[in-house]
N, C-alpha and C positions, 0 to 999 in steps of 0.2 A: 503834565509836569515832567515825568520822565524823559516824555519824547521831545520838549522845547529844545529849537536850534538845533532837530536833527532830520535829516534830510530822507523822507520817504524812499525806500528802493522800489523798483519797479515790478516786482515781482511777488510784490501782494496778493492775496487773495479773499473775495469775497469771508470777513469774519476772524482772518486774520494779516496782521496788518505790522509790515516791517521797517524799523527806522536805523537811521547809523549816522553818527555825531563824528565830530573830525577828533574828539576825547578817546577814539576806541571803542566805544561801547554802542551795542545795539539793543535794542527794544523790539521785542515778538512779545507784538501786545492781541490779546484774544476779544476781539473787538467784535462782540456780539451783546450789547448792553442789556438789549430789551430783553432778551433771554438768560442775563444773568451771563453771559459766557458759554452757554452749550455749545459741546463741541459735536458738530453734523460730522457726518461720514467721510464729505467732501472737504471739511477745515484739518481732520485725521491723518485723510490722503496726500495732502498737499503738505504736510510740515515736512518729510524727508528732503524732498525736493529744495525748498523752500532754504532748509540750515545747511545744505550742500551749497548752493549755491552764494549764499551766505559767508560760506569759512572759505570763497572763492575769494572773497574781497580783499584787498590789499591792505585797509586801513582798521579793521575789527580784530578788535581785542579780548574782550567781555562780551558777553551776551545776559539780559536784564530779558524775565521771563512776566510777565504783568499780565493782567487782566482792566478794560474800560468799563468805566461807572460806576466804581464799588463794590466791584464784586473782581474774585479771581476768576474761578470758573462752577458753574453747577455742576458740572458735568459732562456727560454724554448727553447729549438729546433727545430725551425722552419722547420723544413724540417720532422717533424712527425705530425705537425697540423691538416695540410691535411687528414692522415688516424684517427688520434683523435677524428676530431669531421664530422670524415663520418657518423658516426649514435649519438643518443643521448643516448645510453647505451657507447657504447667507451668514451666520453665528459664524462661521470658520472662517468663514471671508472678514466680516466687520473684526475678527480678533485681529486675525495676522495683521490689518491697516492698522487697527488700535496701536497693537507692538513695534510696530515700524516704524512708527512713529516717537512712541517713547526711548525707544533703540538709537532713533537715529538723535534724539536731544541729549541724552544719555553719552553718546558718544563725538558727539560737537567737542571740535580740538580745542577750542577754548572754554576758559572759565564759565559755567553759566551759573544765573544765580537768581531765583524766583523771590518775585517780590510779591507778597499775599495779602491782601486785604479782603473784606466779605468773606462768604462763601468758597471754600476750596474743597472741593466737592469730587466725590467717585472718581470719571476721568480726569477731570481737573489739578485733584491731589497726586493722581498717578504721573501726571508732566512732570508736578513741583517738587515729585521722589527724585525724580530721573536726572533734574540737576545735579550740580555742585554742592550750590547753598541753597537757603530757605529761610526769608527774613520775611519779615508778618507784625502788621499792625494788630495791636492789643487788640479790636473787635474783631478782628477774622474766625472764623470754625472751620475745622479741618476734618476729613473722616473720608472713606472709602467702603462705598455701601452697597455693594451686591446682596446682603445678606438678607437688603431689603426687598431683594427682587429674583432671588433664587438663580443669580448667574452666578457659574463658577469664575470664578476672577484666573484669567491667564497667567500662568508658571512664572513669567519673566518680572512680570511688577510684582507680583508675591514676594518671589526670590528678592525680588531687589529692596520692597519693604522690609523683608525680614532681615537683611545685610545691616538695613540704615538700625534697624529698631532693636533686632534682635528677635528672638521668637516669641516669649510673652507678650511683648507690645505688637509688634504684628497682629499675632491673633486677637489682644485685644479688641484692636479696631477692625481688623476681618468679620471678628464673631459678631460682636456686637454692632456694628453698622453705626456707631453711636459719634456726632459731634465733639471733637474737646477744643476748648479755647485756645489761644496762643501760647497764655501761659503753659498750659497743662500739653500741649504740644513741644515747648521748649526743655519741657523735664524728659518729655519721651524721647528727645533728641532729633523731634519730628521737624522743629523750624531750631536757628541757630545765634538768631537775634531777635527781641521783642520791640519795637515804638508801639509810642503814646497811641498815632491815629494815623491813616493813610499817606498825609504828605511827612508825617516825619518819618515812616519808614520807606517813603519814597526818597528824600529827601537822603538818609543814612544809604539807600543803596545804592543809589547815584554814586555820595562818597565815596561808597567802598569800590563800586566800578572802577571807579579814575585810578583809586590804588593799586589794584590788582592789575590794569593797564599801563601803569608805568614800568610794574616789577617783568623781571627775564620769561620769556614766551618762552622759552628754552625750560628756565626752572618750573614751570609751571605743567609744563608739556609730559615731562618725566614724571614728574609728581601725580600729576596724575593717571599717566597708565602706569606706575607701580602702586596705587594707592587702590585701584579699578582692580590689577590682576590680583592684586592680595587679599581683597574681599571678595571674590570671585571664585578663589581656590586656585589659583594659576601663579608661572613662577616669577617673580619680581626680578628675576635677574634677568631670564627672559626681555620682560616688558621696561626696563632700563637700559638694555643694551645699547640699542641705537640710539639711543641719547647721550649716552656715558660718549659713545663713539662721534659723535657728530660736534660734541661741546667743546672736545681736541681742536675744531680748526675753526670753530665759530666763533667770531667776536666777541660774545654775552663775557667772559667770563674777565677779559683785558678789560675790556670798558668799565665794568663791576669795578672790580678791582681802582681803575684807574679813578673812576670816579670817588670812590670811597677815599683814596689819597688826597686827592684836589678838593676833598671837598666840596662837593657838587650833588645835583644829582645825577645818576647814571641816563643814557640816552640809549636806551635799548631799542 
């Protein structure tokens, strides 16, 4: 559904699987069904790469975070933990890909915005932190569950849960490793829109994709690295600067403007 009329890129990889529509908006859909979405070592490795080359493209605007079959993601892959954390160099290794990962979606120039249905699970919830947004079908469950397996969960997705939730809710779902619904996700400020059932909240973030790809890649661009350095502890004057400076001689703001007189919409 998501991905109808949008044109595979070539640079897929075994489990996950990249689209791009002429609307702007791409699709990194976690295309490992039978598994529920496990994320191997190898689907880990390969996302930096993967959104790098990505925010190469000319025509991407949004990026739409999903998971195939009904489900978002389980997880990590349980059936590699085992040799993962056989020594604590393999652990040290599987983090930093882990983080690099989430780091590198986290920091994607454009908008991103996870679409959750099923299961969002351990690493799975950890991607859908690292967005933007977080819209999620009424049946989805959310949670992040080391606590079930006595891994120390890495600094960077902590921190960054505890940004999104606050500390209470963070440890919440740290301590206890415990499932909540969407509802009870949307009160922790964990997702940010609820649907009925998977195609209406596929169907709602589509929508909202096309939106977000019409408005200023410019306003949005600023907004969010002042929005990033100030819950980060960094200074927003900093992280607006070149923006502020760049918007002086860029079109976005004539066209705005012009458009809003004429009565149009803007052609950004």
């Amino acid at each position: 559904m998501l991905t109808a009329e949008r044109k595979d890129l070539p640079y897929s990889v075994p489990g996950l699987r990249l689209a791009l529509g002429e609307d702007g908006v791409a699709v990194l859909t976690l295309d490992r069904p039978e598994k529920k979405n496990a994320l191997t070592r190898t689907m880990w490795a390969a996302i930096p790469g993967m959104l790098a080359r990505l925010a190469e493209e000319p025509g991407v605007r949004v990026l739409l975070l999903a998971g195939a079959g009904g489900a978002f993601s389980a997880g990590a892959d349980i059936a590699e933990l085992a040799e993962v954390y056989g020594s604590p160099e393999a652990a040290d290794a599987y983090h930093a890909v882990n983080v690099a990962a989430e780091t590198a979606l986290a920091e994607f120039p454009h908008p991103t915005l996870a679409v959750i249905d099923g299961p969002c699970v351990g690493g799975g919830c950890q991607l859908a932190v690292a967005c933007d947004l977080r819209f999620a079908a009424r049946g989805a469950r959310l949670g992040i569950t080391p606590a079930k397996l006595g891994i120390v969960y890495p600094a960077v997705p902590t921190a960054r849960l505890a940004r999104l939730l606050g500390p209470a809710r963070a440890k919440y779902l740290l301590y206890s490793a415990e499932l909540v619904t969407a509802d009870q996700a949307l009160t922790f400020g964990l997702v940010d829109e609820v649907a009925d059932d998977a195609a209406s909240v596929a169907d709602r973030a589509l929508a909202f994709a096309r939106t977000l790809a019409s408005r200023s890649a410019q306003t949005q661009g600023a907004v969010k690295a002042v929005v990033d350095a100030t819950v980060a502890g960094g200074d927003p004057q900093v992280a607006v600067a070149s923006w502020e400076r760049a918007s002086r001689t860029t079109p976005d703001v004539r066209e705005g403007l012009a458009a809003f007189l004429e009565r149009r919409a803007p052609r950004f």
